[in-house]
LUMBA-353032 format. One record per atom (N, C-alpha, C): residue number from 1; residue in one letter; x, y, z. Coordinates in pm, whole numbers, always signed. Layout:
NUM,A,X,Y,Z
...
//
This chain:
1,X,+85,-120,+0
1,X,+0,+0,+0
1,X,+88,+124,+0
2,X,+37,+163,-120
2,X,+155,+342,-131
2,X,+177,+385,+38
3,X,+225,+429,+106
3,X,+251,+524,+196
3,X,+300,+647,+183
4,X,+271,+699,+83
4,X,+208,+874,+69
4,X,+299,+947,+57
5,X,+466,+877,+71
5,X,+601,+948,+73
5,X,+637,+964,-92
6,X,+751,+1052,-78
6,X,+802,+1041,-214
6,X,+891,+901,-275
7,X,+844,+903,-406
7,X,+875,+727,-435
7,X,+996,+693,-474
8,X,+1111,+834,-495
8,X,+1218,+761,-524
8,X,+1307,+822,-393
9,X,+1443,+768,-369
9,X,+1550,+755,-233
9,X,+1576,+968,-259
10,X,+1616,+988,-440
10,X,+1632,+1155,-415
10,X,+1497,+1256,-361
11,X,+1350,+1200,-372
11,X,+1238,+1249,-401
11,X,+1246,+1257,-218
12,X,+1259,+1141,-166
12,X,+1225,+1124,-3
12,X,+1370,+1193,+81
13,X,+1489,+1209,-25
13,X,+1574,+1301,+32
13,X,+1549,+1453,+55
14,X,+1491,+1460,-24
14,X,+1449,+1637,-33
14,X,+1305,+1664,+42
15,X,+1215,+1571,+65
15,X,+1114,+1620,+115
15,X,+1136,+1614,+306
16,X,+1241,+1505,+304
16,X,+1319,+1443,+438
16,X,+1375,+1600,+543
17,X,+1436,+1653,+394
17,X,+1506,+1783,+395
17,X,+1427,+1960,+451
18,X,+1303,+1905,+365
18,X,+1237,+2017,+397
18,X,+1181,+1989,+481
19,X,+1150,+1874,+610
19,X,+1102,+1886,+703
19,X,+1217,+1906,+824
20,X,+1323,+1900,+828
20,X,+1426,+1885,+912
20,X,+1419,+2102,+880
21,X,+1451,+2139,+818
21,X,+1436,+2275,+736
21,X,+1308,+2318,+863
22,X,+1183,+2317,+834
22,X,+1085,+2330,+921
22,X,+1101,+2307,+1063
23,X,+1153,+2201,+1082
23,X,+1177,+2186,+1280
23,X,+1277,+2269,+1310
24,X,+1388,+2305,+1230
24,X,+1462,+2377,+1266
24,X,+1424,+2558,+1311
25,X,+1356,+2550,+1173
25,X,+1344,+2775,+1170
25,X,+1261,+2756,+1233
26,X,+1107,+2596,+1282
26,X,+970,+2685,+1391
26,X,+1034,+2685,+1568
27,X,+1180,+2595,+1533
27,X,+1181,+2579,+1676
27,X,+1064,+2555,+1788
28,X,+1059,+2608,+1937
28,X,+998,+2572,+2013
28,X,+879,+2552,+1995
29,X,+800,+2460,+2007
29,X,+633,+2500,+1967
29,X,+553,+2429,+2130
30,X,+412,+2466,+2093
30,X,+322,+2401,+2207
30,X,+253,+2285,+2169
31,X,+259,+2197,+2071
31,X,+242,+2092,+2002
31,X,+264,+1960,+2035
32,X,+176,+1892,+2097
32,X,+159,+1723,+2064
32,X,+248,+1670,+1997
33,X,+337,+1573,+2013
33,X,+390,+1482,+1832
33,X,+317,+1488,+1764
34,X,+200,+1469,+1722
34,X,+72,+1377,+1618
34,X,+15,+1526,+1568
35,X,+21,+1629,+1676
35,X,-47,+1729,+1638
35,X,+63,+1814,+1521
36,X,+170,+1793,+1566
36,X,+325,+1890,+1514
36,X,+300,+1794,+1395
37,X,+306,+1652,+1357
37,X,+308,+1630,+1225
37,X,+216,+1701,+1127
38,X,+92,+1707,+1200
38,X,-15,+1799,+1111
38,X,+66,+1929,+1076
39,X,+89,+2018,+1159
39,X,+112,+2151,+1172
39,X,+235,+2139,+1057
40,X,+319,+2061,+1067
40,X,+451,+2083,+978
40,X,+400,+2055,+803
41,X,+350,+1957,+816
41,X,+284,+1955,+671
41,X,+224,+2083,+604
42,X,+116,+2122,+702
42,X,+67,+2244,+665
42,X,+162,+2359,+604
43,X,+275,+2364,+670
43,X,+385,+2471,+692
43,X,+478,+2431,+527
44,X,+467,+2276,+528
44,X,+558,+2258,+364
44,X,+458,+2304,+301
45,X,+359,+2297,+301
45,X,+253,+2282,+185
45,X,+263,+2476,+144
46,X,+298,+2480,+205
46,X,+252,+2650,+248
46,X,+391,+2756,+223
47,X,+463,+2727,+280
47,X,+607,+2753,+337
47,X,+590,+2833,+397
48,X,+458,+2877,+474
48,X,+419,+2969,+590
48,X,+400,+2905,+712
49,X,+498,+2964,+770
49,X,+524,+2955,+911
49,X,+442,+3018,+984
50,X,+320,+3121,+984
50,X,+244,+3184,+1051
50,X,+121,+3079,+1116
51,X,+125,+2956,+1023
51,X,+44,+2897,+1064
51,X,+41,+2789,+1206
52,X,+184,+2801,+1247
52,X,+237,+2740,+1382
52,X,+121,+2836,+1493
53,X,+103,+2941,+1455
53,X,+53,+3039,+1544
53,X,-107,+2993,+1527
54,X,-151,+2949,+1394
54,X,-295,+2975,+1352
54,X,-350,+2862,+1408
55,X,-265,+2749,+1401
55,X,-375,+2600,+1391
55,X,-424,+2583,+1540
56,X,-538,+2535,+1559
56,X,-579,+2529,+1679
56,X,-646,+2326,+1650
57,X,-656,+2288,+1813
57,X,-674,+2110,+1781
57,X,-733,+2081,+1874
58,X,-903,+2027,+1884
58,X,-991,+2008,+1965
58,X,-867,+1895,+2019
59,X,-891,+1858,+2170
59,X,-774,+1773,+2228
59,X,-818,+1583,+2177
60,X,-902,+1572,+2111
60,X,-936,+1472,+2072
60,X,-951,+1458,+1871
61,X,-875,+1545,+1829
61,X,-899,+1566,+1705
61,X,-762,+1444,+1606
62,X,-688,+1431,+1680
62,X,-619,+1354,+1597
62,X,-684,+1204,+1642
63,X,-705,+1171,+1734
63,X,-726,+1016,+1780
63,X,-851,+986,+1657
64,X,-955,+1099,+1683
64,X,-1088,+1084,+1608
64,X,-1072,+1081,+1441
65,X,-990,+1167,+1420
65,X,-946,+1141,+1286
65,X,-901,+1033,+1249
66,X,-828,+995,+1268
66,X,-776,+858,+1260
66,X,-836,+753,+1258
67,X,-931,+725,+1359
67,X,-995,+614,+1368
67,X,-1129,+624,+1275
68,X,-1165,+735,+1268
68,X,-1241,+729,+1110
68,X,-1217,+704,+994
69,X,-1035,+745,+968
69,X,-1014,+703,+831
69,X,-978,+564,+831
70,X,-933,+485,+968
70,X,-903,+325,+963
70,X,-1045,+264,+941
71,X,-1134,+352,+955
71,X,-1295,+282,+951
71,X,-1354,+311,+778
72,X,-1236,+351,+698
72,X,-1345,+413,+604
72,X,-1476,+567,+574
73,X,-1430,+620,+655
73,X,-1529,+683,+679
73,X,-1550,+798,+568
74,X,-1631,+843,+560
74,X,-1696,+911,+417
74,X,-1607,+1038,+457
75,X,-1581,+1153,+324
75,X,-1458,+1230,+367
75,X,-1558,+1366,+256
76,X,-1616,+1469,+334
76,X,-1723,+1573,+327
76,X,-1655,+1623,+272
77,X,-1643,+1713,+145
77,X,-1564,+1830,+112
77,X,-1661,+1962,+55
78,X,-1575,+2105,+50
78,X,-1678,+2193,+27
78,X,-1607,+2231,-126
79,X,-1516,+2175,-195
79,X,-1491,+2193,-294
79,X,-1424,+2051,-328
80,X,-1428,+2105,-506
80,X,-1341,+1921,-582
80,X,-1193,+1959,-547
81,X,-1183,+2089,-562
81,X,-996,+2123,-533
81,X,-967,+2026,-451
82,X,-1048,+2020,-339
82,X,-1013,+1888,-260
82,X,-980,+1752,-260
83,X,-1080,+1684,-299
83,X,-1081,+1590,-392
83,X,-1020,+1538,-456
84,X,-957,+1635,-558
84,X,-859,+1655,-651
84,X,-706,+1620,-597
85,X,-685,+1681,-491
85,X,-546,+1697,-440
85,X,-517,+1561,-340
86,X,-611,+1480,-260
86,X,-588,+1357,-199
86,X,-553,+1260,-277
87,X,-475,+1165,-179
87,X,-405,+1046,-244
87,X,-517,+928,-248
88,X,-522,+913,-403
88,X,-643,+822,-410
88,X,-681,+659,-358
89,X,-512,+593,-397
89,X,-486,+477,-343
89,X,-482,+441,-170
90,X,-480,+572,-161
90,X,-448,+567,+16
90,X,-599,+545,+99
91,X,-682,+665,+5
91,X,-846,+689,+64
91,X,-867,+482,+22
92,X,-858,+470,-122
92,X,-920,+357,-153
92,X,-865,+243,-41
93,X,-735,+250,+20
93,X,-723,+135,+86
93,X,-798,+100,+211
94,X,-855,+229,+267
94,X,-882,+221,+373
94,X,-1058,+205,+357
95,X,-1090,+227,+233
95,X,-1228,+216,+182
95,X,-1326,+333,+185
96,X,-1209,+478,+207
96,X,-1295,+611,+216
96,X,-1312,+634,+54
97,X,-1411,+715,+73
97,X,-1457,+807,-8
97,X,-1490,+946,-10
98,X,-1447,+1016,-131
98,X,-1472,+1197,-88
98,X,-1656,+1267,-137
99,X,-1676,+1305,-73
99,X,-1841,+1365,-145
99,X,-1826,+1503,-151
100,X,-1879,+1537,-252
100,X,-1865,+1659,-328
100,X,-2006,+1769,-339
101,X,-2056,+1793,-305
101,X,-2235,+1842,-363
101,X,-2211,+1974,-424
102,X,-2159,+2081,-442
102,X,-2135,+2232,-459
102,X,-2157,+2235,-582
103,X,-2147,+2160,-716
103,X,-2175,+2162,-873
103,X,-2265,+2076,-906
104,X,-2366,+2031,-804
104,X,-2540,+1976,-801
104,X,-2625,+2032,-875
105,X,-2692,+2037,-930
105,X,-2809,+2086,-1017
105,X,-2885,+2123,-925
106,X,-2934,+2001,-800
106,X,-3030,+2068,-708
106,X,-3014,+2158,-599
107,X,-2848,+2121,-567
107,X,-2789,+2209,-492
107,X,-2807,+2353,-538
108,X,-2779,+2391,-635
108,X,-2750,+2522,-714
108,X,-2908,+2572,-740
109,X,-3026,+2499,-759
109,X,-3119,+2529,-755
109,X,-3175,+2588,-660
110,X,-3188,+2484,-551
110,X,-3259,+2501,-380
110,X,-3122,+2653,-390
111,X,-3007,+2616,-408
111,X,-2965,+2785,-302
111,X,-3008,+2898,-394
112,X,-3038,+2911,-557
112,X,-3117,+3009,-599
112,X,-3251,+3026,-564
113,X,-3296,+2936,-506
113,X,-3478,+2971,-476
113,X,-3433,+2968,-333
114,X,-3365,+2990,-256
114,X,-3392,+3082,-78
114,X,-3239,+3173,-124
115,X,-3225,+3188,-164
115,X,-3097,+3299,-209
115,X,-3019,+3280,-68
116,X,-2975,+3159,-87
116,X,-2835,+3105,+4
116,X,-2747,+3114,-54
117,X,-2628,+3030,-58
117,X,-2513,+2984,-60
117,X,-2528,+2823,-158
118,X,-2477,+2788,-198
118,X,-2436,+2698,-286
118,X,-2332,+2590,-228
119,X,-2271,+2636,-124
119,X,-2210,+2553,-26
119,X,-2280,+2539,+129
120,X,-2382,+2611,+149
120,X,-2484,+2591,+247
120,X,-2523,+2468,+207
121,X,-2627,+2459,+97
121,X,-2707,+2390,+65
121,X,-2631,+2221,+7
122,X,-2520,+2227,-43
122,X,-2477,+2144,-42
122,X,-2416,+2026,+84
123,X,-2397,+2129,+184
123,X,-2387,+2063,+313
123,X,-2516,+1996,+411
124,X,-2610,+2049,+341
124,X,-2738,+2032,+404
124,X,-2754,+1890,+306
125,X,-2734,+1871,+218
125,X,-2713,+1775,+109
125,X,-2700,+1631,+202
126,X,-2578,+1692,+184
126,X,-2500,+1570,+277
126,X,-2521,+1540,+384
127,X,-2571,+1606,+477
127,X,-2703,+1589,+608
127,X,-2763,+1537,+548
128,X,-2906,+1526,+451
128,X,-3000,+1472,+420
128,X,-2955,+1359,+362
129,X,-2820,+1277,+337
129,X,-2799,+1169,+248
129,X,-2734,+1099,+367
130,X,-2710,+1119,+480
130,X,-2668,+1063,+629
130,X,-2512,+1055,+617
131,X,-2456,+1138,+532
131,X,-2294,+1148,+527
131,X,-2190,+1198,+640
132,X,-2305,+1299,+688
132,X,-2174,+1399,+792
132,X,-2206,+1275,+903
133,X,-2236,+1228,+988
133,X,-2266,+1138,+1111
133,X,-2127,+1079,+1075
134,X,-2005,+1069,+1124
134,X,-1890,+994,+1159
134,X,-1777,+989,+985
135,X,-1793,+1129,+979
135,X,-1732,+1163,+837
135,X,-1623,+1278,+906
136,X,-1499,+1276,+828
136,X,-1489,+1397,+844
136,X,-1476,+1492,+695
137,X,-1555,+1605,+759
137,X,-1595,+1710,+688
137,X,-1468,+1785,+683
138,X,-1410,+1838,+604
138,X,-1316,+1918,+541
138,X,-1339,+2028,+450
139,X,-1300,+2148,+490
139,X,-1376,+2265,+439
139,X,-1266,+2372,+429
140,X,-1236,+2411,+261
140,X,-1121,+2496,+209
140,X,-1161,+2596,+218
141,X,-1255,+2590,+94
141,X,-1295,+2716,+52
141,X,-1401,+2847,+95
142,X,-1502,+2768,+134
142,X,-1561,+2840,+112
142,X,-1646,+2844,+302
143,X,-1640,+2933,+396
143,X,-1680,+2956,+504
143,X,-1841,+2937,+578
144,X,-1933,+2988,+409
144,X,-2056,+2966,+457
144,X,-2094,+2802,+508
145,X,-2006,+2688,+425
145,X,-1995,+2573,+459
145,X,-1977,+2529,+599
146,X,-1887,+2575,+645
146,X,-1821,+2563,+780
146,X,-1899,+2629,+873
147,X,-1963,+2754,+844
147,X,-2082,+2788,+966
147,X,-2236,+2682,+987
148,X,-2250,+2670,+830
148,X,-2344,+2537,+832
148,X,-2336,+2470,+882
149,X,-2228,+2397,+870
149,X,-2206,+2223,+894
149,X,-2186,+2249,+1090
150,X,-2110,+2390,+1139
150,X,-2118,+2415,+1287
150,X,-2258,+2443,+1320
151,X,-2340,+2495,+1266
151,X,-2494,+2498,+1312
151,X,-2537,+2370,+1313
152,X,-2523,+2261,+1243
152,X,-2578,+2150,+1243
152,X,-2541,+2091,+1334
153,X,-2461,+2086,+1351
153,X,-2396,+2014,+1460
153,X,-2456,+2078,+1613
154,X,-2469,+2205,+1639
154,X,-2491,+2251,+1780
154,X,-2683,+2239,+1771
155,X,-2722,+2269,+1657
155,X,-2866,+2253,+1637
155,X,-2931,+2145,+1616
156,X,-2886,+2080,+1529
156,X,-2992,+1967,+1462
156,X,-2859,+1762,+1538
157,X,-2766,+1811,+1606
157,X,-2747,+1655,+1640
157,X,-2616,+1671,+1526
158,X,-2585,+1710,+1460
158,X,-2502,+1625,+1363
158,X,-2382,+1567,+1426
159,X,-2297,+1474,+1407
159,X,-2169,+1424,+1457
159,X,-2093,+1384,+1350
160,X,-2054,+1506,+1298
160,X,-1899,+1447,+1212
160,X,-1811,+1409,+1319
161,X,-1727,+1270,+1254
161,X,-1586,+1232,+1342
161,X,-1473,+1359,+1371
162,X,-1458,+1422,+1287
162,X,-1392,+1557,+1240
162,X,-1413,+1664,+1193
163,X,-1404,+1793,+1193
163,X,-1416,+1904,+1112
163,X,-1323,+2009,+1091
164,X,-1251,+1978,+959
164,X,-1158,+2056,+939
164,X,-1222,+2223,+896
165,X,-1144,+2296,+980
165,X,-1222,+2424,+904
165,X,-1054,+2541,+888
166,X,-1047,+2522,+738
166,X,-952,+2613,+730
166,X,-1017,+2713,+556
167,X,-1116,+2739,+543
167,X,-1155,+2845,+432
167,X,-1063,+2968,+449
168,X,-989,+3013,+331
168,X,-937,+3100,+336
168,X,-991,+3244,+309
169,X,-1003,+3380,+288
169,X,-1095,+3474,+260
169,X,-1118,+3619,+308
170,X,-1176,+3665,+287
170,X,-1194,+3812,+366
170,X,-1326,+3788,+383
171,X,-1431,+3744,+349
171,X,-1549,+3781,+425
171,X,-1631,+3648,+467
172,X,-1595,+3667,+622
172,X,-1673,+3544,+711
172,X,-1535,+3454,+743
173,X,-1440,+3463,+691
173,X,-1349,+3322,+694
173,X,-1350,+3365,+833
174,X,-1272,+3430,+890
174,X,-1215,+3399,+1050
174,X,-1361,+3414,+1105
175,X,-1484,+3466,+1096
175,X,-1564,+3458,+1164
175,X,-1615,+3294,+1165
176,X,-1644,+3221,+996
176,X,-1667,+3110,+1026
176,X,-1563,+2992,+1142
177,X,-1439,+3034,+1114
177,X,-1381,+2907,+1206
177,X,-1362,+2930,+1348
178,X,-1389,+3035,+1364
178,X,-1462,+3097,+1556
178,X,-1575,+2974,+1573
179,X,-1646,+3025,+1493
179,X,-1788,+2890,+1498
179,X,-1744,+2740,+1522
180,X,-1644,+2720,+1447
180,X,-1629,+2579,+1471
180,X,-1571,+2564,+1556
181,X,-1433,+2647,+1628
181,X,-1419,+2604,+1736
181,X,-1511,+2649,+1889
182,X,-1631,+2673,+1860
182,X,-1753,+2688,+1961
182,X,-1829,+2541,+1985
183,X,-1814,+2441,+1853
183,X,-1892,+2365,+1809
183,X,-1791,+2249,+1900
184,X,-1930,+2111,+1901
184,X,-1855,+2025,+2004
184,X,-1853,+1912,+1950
185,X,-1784,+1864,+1807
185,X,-1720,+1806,+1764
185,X,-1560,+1827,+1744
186,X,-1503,+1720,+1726
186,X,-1358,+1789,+1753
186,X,-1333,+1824,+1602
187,X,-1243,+1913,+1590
187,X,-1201,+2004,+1480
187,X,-1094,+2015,+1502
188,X,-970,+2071,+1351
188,X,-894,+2106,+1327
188,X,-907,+2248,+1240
189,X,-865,+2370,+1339
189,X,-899,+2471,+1234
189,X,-799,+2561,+1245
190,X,-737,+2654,+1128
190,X,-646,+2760,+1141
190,X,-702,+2871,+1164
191,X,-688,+2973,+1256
191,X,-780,+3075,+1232
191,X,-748,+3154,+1180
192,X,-802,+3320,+1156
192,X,-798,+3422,+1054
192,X,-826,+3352,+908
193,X,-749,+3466,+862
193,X,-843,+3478,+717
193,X,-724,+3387,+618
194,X,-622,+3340,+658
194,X,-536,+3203,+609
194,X,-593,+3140,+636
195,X,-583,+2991,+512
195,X,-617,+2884,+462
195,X,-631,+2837,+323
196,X,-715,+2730,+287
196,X,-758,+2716,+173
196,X,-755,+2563,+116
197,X,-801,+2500,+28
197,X,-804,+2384,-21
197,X,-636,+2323,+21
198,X,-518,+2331,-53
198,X,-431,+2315,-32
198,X,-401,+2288,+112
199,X,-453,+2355,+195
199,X,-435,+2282,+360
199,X,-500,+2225,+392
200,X,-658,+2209,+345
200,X,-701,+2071,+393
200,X,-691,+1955,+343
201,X,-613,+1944,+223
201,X,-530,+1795,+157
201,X,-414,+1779,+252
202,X,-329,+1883,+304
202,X,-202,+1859,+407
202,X,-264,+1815,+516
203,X,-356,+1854,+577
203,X,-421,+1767,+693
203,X,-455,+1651,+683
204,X,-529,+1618,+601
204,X,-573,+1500,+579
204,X,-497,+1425,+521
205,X,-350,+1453,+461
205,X,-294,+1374,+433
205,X,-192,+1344,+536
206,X,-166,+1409,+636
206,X,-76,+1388,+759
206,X,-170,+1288,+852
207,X,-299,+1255,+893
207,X,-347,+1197,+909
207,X,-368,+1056,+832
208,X,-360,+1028,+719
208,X,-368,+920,+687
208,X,-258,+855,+676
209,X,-141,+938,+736
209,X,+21,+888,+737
209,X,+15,+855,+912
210,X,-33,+955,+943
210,X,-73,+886,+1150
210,X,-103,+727,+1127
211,X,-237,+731,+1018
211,X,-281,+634,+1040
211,X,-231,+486,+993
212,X,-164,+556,+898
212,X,-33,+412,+888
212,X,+41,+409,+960
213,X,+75,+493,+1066
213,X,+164,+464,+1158
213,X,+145,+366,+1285
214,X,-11,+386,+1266
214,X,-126,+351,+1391
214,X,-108,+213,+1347
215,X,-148,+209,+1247
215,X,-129,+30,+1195
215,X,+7,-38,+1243
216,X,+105,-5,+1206
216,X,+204,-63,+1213
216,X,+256,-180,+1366
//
């Protein structure tokens, strides 16, 4: 089973490199092991170091992650960027799958007839198809998603295993991921107005490297 590293001895030298590079310039941090692997990924993916400061980690967010993706568990996204950027052989081994609703016909409909959001309604989607209950939800782009999917959760019962909330943006982003960390599912979220698709593939892909580790 791929393990998610680079596939040749120069490819895993240099990426080996840029993480030794990273422990070095973040120095001291307040970080977990399991949590610092997340955080450092983020930081290659990025080569922003501001985000040592940003990421915040419900104290049960890596265990829960994990044991959802060793379960398969359905993997929520608020865009395909997402989608797009995960390692496919890795989701397939474990028997996850990514769900997508935001380029729905009915999605795009229902949010033109109550003049919502298009990522509201797609999350409500995935509520109504019994996806979010022990999924984790992962959310780049777009914020109105991430206040949703936190209303559902404090309102209507929902229980994602996880909720990544890193939408990047000027309007609503840092207000949406305040919300999620109000919300009482565990989450992984950066706050302010950094983020974006690209960090929630580094999360989730540092997690499914936990979770081969977990195996071992």
């Amino acid at each position: 089973m791929n393990d998610m590293r680079q596939m040749t001895a120069k490819g895993r030298n240099i990426e080996d490199g840029s993480f030794a590079i990273i422990d070095h310039e973040a120095g001291a941090h307040r970080f977990a092991p399991e949590q610092w692997q997340v955080v450092r990924r983020v930081i290659h993916a990025t080569a922003d170091f501001e985000f040592k400061d940003l990421m915040r980690f419900h104290p049960n967010a890596i265990q829960a992650g994990v044991a959802a993706l060793r379960i398969g568990c359905p993997i929520v996204v608020d865009v395909k960027m997402i989608s797009a950027g995960l390692n496919e052989d890795r989701l397939a081994a474990y028997g996850c799958e990514t769900h997508c609703f935001i380029s729905d016909s009915d999605v795009i409909e229902e949010a033109r007839r109550k003049n919502s959001t298009r990522a509201i309604e797609a999350m409500g989607k995935a509520r109504r198809l019994g996806l979010l209950d022990g999924a984790i939800v992962a959310v780049g782009n777009a914020p109105t998603a991430l206040i949703e999917t936190a209303r559902m959760v404090e309102e209507e019962g929902a229980k994602p295993a996880l909720l990544i909330g890193v939408p990047v943006g000027f309007v609503s982003a840092a207000e949406s991921k305040e919300a999620a960390l109000r919300q009482r599912a565990p989450y992984i979220v950066a706050r302010g107005r950094k983020g974006g698709s690209p960090i929630a593939v580094a999360i989730i892909h540092a997690l499914l490297l936990l979770s081969s580790a977990a195996g071992k």
